[in-house]
SESENU-559315 format. One record per residue (C-alpha): residue number from 1; x, y, z; residue in one letter. Coordinates in steps of 0.001 Angstrom, whole numbers, plus 500000, padded with zeros to 6 digits. Layout:
N
ATOM   i     c1     c2     c3 aa
ATOM NUM      X      Y      Z  A
...
END
This chain:
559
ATOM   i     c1     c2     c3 aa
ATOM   1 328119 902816 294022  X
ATOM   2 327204 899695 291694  X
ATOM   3 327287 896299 291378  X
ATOM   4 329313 894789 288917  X
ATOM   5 327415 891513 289000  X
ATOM   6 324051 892726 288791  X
ATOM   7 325334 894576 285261  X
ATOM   8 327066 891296 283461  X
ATOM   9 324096 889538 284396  X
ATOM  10 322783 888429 281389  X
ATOM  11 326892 887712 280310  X
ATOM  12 327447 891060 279174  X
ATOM  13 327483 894435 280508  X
ATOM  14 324689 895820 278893  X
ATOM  15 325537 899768 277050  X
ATOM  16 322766 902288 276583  X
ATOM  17 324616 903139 273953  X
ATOM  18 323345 900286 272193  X
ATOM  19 319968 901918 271683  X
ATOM  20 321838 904089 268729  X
ATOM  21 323818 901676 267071  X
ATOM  22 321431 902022 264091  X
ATOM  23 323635 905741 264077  X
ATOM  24 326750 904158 264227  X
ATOM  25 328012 904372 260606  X
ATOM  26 326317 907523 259801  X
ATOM  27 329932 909322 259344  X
ATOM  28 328774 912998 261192  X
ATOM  29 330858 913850 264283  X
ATOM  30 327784 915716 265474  X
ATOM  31 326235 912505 265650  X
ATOM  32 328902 910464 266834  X
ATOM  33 330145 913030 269366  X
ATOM  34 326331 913304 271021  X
ATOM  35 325780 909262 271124  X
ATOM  36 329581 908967 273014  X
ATOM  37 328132 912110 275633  X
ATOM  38 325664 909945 276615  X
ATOM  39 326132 908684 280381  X
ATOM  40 326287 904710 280689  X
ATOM  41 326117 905162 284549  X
ATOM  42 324859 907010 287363  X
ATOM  43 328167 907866 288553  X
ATOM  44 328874 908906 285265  X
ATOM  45 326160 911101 285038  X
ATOM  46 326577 912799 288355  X
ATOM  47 330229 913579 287237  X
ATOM  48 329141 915188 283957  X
ATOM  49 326692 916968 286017  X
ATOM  50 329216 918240 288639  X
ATOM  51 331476 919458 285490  X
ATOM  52 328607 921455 284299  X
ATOM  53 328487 923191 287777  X
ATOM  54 331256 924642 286776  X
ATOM  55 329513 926855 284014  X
ATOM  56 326777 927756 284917  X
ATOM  57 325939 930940 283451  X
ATOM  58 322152 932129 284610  X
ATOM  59 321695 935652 283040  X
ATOM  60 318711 937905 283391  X
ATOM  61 316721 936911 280927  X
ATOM  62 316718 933568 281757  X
ATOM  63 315630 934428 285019  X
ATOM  64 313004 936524 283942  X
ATOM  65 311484 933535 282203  X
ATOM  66 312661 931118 285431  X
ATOM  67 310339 933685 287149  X
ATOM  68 307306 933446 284560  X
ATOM  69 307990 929638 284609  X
ATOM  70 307130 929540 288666  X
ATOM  71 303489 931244 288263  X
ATOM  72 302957 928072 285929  X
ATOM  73 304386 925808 288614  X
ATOM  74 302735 927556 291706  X
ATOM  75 299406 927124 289653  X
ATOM  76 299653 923936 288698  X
ATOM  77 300549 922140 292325  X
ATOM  78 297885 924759 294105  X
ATOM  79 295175 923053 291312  X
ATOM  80 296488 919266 292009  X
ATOM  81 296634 919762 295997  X
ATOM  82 300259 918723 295846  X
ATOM  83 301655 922036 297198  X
ATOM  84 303817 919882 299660  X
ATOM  85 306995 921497 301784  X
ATOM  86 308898 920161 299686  X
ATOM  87 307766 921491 296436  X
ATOM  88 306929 925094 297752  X
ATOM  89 311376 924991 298767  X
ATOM  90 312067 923717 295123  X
ATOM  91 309978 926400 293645  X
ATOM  92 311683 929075 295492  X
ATOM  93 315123 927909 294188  X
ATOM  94 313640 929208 290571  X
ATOM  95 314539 932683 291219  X
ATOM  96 318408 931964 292378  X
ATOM  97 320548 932420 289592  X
ATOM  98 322659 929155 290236  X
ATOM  99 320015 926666 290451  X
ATOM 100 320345 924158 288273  X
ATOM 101 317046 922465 286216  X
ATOM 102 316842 918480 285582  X
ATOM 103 313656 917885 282939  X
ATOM 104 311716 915656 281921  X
ATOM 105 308965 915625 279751  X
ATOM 106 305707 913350 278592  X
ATOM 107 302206 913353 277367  X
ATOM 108 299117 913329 280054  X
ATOM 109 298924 909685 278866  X
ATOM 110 296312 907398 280578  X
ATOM 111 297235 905330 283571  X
ATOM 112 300526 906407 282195  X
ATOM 113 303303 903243 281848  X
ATOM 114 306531 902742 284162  X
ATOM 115 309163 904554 281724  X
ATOM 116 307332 907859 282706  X
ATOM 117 307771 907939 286603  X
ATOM 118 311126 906199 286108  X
ATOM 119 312447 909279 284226  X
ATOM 120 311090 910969 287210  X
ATOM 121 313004 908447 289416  X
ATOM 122 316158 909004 287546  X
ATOM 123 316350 912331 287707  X
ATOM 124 315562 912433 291529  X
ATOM 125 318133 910158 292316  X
ATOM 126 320969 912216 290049  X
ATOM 127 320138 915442 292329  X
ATOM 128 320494 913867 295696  X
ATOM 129 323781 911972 294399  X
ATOM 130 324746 915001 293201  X
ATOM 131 323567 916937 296175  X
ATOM 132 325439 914757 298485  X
ATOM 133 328578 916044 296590  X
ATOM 134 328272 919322 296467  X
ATOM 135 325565 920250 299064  X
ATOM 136 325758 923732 298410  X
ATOM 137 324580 923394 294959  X
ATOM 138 320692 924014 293873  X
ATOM 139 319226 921836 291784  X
ATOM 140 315408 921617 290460  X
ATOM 141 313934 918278 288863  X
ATOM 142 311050 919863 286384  X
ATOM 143 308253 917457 284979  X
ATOM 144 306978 919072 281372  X
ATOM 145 303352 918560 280843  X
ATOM 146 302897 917794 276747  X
ATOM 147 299495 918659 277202  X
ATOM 148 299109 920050 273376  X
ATOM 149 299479 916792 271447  X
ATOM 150 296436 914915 269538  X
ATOM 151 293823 913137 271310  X
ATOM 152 294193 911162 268218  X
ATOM 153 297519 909458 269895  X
ATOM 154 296578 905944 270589  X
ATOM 155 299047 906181 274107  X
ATOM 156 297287 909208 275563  X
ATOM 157 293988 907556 275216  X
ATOM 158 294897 903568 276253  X
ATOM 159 296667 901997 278990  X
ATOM 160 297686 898385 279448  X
ATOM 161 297740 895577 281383  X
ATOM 162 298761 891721 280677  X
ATOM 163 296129 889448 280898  X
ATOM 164 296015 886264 279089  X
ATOM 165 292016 886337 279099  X
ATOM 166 292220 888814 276820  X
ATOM 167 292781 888186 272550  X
ATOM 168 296251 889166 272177  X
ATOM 169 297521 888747 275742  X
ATOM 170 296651 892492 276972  X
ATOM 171 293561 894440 278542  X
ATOM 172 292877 897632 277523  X
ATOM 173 291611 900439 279194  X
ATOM 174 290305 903093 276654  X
ATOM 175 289314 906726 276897  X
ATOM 176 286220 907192 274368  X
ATOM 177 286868 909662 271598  X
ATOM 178 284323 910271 269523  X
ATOM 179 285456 911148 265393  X
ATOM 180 284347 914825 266002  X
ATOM 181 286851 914928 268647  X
ATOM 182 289961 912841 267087  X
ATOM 183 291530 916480 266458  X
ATOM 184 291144 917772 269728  X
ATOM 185 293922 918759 272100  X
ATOM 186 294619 917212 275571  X
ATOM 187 294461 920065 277399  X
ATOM 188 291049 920480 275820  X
ATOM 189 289394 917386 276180  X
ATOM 190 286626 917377 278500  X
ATOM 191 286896 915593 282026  X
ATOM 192 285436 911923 281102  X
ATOM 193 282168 911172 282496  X
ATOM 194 282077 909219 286022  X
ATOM 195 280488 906042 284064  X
ATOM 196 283616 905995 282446  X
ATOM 197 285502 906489 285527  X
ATOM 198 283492 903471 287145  X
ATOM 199 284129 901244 284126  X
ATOM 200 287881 901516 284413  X
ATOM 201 288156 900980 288448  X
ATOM 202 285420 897630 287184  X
ATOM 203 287590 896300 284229  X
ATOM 204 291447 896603 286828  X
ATOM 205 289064 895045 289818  X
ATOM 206 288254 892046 287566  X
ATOM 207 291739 891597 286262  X
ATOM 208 292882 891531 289775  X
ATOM 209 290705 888911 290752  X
ATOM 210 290515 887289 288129  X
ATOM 211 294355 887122 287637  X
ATOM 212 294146 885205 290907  X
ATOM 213 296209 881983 290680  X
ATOM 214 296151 879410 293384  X
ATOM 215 299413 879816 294774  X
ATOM 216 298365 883157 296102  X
ATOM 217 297688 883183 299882  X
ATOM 218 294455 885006 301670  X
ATOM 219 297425 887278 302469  X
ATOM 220 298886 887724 299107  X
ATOM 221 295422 888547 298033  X
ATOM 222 294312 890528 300718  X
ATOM 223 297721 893055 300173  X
ATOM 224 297016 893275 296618  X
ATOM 225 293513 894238 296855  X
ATOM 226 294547 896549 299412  X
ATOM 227 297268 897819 297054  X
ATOM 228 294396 898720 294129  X
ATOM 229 291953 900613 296807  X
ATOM 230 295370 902417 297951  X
ATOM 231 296314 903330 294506  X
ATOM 232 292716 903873 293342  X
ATOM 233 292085 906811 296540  X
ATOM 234 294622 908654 294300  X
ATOM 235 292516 908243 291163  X
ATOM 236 289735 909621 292461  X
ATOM 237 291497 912600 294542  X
ATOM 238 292596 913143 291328  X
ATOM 239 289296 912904 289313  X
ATOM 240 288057 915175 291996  X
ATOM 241 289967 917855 291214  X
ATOM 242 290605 917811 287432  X
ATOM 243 288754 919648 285135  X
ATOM 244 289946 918305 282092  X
ATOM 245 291209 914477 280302  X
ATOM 246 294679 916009 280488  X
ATOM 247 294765 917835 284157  X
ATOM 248 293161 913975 285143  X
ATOM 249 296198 912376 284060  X
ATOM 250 298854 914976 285535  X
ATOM 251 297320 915382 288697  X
ATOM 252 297219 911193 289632  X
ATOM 253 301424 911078 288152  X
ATOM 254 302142 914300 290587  X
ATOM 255 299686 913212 293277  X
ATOM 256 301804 909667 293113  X
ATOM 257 305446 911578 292947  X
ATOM 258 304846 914476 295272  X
ATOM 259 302095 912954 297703  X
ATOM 260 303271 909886 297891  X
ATOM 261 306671 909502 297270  X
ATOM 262 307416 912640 298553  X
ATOM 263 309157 914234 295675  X
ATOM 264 309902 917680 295074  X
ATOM 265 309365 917313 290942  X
ATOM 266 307670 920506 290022  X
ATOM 267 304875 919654 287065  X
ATOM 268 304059 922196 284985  X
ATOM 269 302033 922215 281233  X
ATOM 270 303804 923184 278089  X
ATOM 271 300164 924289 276988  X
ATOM 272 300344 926945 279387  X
ATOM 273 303998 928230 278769  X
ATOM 274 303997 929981 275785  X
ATOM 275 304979 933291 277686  X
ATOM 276 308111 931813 278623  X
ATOM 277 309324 930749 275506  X
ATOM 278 307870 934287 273659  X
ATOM 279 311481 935422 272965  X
ATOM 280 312562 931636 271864  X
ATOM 281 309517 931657 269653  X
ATOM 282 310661 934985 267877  X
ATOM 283 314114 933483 267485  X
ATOM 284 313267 930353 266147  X
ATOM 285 311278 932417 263372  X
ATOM 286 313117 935106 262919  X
ATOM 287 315946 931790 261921  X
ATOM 288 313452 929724 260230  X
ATOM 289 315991 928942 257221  X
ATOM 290 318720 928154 259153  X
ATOM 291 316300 926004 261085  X
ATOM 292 314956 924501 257925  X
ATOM 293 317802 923737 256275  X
ATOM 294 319675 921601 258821  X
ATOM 295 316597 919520 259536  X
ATOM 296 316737 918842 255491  X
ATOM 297 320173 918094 255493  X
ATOM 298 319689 916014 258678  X
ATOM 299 316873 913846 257210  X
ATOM 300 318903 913974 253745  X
ATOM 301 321571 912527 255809  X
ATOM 302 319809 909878 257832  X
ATOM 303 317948 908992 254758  X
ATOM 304 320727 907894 252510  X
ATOM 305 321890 905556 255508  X
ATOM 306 319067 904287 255467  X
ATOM 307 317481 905609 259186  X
ATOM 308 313956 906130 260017  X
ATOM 309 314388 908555 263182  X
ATOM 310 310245 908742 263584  X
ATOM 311 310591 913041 262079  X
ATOM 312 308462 913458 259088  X
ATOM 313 310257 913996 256012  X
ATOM 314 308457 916899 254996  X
ATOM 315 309048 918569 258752  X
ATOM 316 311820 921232 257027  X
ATOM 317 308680 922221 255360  X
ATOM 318 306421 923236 258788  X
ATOM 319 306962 926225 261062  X
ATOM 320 308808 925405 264488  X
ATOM 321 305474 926214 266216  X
ATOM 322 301870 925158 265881  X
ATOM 323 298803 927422 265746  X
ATOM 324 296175 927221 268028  X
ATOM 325 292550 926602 266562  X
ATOM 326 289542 928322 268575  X
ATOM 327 287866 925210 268005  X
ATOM 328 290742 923528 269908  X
ATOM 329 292359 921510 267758  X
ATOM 330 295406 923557 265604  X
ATOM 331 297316 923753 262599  X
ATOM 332 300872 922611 260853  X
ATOM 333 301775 925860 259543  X
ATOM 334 304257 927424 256999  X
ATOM 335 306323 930532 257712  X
ATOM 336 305363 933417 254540  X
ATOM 337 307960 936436 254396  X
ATOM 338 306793 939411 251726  X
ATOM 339 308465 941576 250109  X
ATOM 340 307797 944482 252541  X
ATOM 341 309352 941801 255357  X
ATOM 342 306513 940761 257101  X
ATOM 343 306077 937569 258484  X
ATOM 344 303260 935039 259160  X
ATOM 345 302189 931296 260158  X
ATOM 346 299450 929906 258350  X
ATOM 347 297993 926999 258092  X
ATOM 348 294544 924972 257863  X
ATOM 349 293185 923276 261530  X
ATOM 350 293342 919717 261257  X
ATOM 351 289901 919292 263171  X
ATOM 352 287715 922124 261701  X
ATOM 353 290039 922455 258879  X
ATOM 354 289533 926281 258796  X
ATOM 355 292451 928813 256950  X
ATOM 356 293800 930005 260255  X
ATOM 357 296780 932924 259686  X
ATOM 358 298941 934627 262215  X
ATOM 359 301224 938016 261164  X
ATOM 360 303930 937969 263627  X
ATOM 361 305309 941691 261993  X
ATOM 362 308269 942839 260433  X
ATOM 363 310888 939884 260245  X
ATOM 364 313027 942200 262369  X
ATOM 365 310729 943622 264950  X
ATOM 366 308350 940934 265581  X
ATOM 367 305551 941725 267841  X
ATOM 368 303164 939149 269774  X
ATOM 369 299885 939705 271080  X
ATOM 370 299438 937964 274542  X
ATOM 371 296213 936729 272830  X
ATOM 372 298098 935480 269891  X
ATOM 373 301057 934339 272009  X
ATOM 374 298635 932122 273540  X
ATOM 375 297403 930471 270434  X
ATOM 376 301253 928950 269372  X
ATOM 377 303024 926358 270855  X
ATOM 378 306333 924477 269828  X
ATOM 379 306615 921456 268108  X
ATOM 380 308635 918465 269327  X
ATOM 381 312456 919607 268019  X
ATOM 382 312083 922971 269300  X
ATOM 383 310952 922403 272896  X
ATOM 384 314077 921044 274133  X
ATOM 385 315654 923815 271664  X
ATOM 386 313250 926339 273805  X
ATOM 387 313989 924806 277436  X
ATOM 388 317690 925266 277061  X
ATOM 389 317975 928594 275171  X
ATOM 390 315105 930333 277367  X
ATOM 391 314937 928485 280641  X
ATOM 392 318996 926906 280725  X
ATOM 393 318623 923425 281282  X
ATOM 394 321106 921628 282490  X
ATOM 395 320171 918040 282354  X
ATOM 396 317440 915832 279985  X
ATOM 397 316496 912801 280249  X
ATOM 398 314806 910943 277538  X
ATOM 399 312359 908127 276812  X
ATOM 400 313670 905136 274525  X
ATOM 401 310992 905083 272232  X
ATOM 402 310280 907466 269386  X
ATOM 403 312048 910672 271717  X
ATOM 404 315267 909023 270543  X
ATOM 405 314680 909840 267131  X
ATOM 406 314071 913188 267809  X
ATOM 407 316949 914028 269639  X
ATOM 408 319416 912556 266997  X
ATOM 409 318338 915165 264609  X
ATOM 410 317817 918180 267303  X
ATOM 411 321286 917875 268150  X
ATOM 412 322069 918309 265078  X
ATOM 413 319965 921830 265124  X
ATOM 414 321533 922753 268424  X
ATOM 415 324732 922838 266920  X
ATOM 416 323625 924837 263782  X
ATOM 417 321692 927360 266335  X
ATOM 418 324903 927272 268267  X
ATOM 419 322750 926754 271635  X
ATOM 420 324111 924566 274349  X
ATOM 421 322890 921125 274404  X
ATOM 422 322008 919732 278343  X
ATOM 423 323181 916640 278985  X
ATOM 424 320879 913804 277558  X
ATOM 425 320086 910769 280225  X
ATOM 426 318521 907530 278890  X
ATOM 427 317318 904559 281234  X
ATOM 428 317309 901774 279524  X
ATOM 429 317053 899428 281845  X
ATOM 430 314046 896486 281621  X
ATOM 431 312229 895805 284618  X
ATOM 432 311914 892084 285155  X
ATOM 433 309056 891218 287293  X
ATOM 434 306797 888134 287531  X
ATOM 435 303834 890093 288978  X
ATOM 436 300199 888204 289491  X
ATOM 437 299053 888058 285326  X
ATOM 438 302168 888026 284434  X
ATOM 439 302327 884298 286230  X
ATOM 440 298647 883637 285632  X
ATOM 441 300493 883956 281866  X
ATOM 442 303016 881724 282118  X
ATOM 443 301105 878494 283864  X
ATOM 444 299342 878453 280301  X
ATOM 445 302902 876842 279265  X
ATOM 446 305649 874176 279658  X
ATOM 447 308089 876822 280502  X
ATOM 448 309656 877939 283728  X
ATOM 449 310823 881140 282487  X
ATOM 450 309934 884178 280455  X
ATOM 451 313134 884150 278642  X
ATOM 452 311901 880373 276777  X
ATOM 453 308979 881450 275421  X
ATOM 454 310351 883159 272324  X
ATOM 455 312402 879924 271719  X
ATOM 456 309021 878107 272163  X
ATOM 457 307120 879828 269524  X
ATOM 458 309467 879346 266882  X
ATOM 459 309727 875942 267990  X
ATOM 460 305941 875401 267431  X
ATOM 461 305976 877638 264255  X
ATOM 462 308644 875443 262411  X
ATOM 463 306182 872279 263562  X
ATOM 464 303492 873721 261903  X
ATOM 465 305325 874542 258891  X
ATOM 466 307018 870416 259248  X
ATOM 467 302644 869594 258959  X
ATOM 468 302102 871721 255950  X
ATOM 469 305000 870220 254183  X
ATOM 470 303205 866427 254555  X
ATOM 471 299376 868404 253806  X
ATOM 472 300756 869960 251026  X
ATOM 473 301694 867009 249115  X
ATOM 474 298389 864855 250369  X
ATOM 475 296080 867448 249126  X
ATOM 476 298060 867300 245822  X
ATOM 477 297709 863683 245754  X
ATOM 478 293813 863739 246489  X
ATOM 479 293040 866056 244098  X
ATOM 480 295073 863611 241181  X
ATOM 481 292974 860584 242673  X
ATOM 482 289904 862327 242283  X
ATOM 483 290579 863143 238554  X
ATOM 484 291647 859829 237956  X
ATOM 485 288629 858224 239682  X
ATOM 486 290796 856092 242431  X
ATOM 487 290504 855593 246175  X
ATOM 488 290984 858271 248375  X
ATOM 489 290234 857322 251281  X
ATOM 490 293764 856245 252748  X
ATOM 491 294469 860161 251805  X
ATOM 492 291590 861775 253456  X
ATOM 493 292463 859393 256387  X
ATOM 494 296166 860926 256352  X
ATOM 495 295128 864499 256018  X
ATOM 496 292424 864159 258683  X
ATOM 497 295154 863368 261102  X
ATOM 498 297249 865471 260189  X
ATOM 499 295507 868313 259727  X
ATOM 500 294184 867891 263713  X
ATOM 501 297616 867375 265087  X
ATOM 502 298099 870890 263015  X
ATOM 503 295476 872709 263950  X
ATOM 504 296317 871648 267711  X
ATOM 505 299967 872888 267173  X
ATOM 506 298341 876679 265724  X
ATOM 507 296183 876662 268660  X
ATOM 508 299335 876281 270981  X
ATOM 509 301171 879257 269042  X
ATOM 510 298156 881516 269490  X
ATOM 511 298071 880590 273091  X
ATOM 512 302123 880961 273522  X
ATOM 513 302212 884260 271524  X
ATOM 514 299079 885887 273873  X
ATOM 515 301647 884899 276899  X
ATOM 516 304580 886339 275079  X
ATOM 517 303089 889778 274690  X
ATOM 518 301249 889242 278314  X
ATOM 519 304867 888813 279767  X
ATOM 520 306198 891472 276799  X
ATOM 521 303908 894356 277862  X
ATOM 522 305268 897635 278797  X
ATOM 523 302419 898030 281591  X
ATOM 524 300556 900933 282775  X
ATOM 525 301822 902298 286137  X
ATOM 526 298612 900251 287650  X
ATOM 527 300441 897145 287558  X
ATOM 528 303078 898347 289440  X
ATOM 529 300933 899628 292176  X
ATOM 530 298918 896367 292171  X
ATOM 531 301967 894273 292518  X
ATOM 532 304446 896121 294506  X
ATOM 533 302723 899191 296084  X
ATOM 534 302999 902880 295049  X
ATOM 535 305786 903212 297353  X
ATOM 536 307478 900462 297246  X
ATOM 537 307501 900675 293168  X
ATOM 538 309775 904043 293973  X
ATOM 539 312117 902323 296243  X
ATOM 540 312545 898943 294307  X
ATOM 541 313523 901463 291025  X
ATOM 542 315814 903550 293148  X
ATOM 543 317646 901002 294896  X
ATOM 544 318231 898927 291528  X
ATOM 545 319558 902700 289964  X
ATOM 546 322312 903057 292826  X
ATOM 547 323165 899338 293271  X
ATOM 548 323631 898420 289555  X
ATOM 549 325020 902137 288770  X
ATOM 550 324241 901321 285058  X
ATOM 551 321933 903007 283142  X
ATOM 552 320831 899900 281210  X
ATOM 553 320893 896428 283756  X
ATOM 554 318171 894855 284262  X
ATOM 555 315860 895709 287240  X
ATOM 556 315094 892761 289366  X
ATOM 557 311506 893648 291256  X
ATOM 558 310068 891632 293813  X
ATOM 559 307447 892633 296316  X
END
């Protein structure tokens, strides 16, 4: 498994553990210790894997909330019409005590972009490899629905696409939020209106054929066009059956992982799991200053090195859940302990901005309504806290954005809670593509390849700056000509021409920099399906996983 080529090719074999070098001289073991657990290969994540076979330890109370967790499951796939063989086997496996769960987890983001599925991907590919060595193993890749976050998050409510036609090299397609609803949960944003719908299918048909170059065949043409109405079938089986923004956006990712790819992923919302994690939530209260005072420390600590990890500053501060808002929208909140013992959450709703208060009880005998239970959910540290204390998760794999952050300082808290940290996956791996706007891009410029253009813009950039040091002095010199009363015309002759060779020279960078972030885009999963094919997208990812076996090579696509 691998190919040793494919991971030097850029001279070096690229490390994933390169994404936390900011980390490196931070001096705490915990830290250092979690970065150096962090597979660089698939091999080396199947072997970790297989070592954690080894001790497993399902009790009964983890599988009294695997059970709870498959009612979610069940629901969700029997609402998405993705209820496939496959999928109904996986689901079973929930109530054997030595299955093993994979998760990942992301927002119901629009059009979502590659890194989500490729989690997916990842995952997938790490249970059959590890399937293939021990066969009698169970294993269960879960897909975790953030369906609780902000509508006010620019990613859940925009997707993109390069296009050069557009003013800083991308095309946006935007779900409409009005200020009213800014506040408002996924989960309870309405379904968007089929004008909407119809605007978005018009904007990617335009792009497509618009993006059009003339090197592409009838053929070439004729596939991609094919490839939108394929992918867009999916849209609108999904549209069909959503009745939500956020069960819209779920339904076309599992539609495309268990219809079409033929995944067994189970999907399932966080939104709708608060039953499952009731004992975790009364733990993670009824610990609240242990809680607090590591992620202080930790933010103390990351602070002084001078590390932004993306956690607020002030998060020591908030209660490990949220509170629900009937107005659907909810609240930071604070944890309040009296004197007789009894705890609450309150907090003010950041749409409504109504005093909203929940008494959980004495601090030790907490009791939750099922009415209240449903009106909490955890924030971002504690729901991989949550997965592996209530549900035993084995395996995580993570984004490389802002999740990295995040799980810097929870593993710090997993250590302090003394709860078993899964094994964290990252795929950092770049997909290098040249797919129809990406080249559309580039034949705006003198370059042959992507990797130029940066090189190319700082090339023009130091031009322009070259013209501004001869305008600068010319202006200087006009102005002392005018206030002496000589000739300026030699000057204004000089500055004419100079300033139109500059202003030819900015008009270049804007032009170079639109196809630097056309070609720089991290693309919505449309452009994928456009260029390549929903299917094929799955197999071009997968084969570059096993035949690189690194976790951070490049991925060569071609159609």
């Amino acid at each position: 498994m691998g190919d040793p080529t494919a991971t030097a090719a850029l001279g070096r074999t690229p490390q994933v553990r390169s994404l936390f070098s900011k980390y490196k001289n931070v001096g705490e073991p915990i830290v250092s210790d979690y970065i150096s657990s962090i597979p660089e290969s698939l091999s080396d994540a199947v072997n970790k894997i297989l070592t954690h076979t080894e001790d497993v330890a399902t009790n009964d109370f983890i599988l009294n909330n695997r059970g709870k967790l498959q009612i979610l499951i069940d629901k969700f796939h029997r609402e998405a019409a993705t209820m496939t063989v496959g999928v109904t086997n996986k689901l079973r496996l929930l109530t054997d005590p030595k299955t093993q769960i994979f998760v990942s987890i992301h927002q119901p983001n629009l059009f979502a972009y590659g890194g989500v599925f490729k989690k997916i991907v990842l995952l997938q590919t790490l249970m059959r490899a590890v399937e293939e060595r021990k066969p009698l193993n169970k294993f269960v890749n879960l897909f975790l629905i953030v369906d609780h976050d902000f509508m006010d998050d620019a990613y859940i409510r925009l997707a993109e696409l390069p296009s050069i036609k557009h003013s800083d090299g991308r095309l946006e397609l935007r779900m409409p939020v009005s200020e009213s609803r800014r506040w408002q949960l996924v989960c309870n944003m309405p379904l968007p209106g089929r004008t909407i719908l119809d605007r978005w299918r018009m904007q990617i048909y335009s792009w497509v054929r618009n993006s059009f170059s003339s090197v592409y065949s009838k053929s070439d043409k004729s596939m991609i066009l094919d490839n939108f109405e394929h992918f867009w079938r999916k849209v609108e089986e999904s549209y069909s059956r959503s009745k939500s923004y956020s069960d819209f956006n779920s339904f076309l990712i599992s539609q495309l992982v268990n219809a079409e790819w033929d995944y067994d992923t189970l999907f399932v919302r966080l939104s709708e799991m608060s039953t499952v994690f009731e004992d975790g939530f009364k733990y993670l209260i009824s610990n609240f200053m242990k809680y607090s005072q590591v992620l202080s420390k930790t933010e103390n600590m990351f602070f002084r090195c001078g590390i932004d990890t993306g956690v607020s500053a002030t998060s020591y501060l908030n209660a490990p859940l949220w509170v629900h808002c009937r107005c659907g929208s909810k609240a930071s909140a604070r944890v309040h302990r009296d004197q007789q013992d009894q705890i609450s959450l309150a907090g003010t709703c950041m749409s409504c901005k109504k005093a909203i208060e929940v008494n959980l009880g004495n601090h030790n005998d907490m009791t939750i309504s099922k009415d209240m239970l449903q009106g909490l959910s955890p924030r971002a540290i504690p729901i991989l806290l949550l997965l592996s204390r209530d549900l035993g998760i084995t395996c995580y794999a993570s984004g490389t954005g802002g999740s990295m952050g995040y799980a810097m300082v929870g593993a710090m808290v997993f250590k302090e809670l003394s709860i078993k940290m899964p094994v964290t996956l990252v795929w950092a791996a770049t997909d290098v593509y040249r797919g129809l706007a990406q080249a559309e891009a580039l034949e705006t410029l003198p370059l042959s390849k992507e990797a130029d253009i940066s090189n190319y813009v700082e090339i023009l950039k130091q031009k322009n700056l070259d013209y501004k040091s001869k305008i600068d002095p010319l202006i200087a010199e006009r102005a002392r000509l005018i206030r002496t009363g000589g000739s300026i015309d030699s000057v204004l002759s000089n500055l004419f021409r100079l300033k139109q060779e500059q202003r030819k020279i900015r008009q270049l960078i804007k032009v170079a920099e639109k196809v630097k972030n056309a070609t720089e885009t991290k693309p919505s999963i449309i452009d994928y399906a456009i260029n390549f094919g929903v299917g094929n997208t799955e197999t071009l990812w997968r084969r570059n996983l096993l035949k690189n076996d690194s976790l951070a090579a490049s991925i060569i696509m071609s159609p």
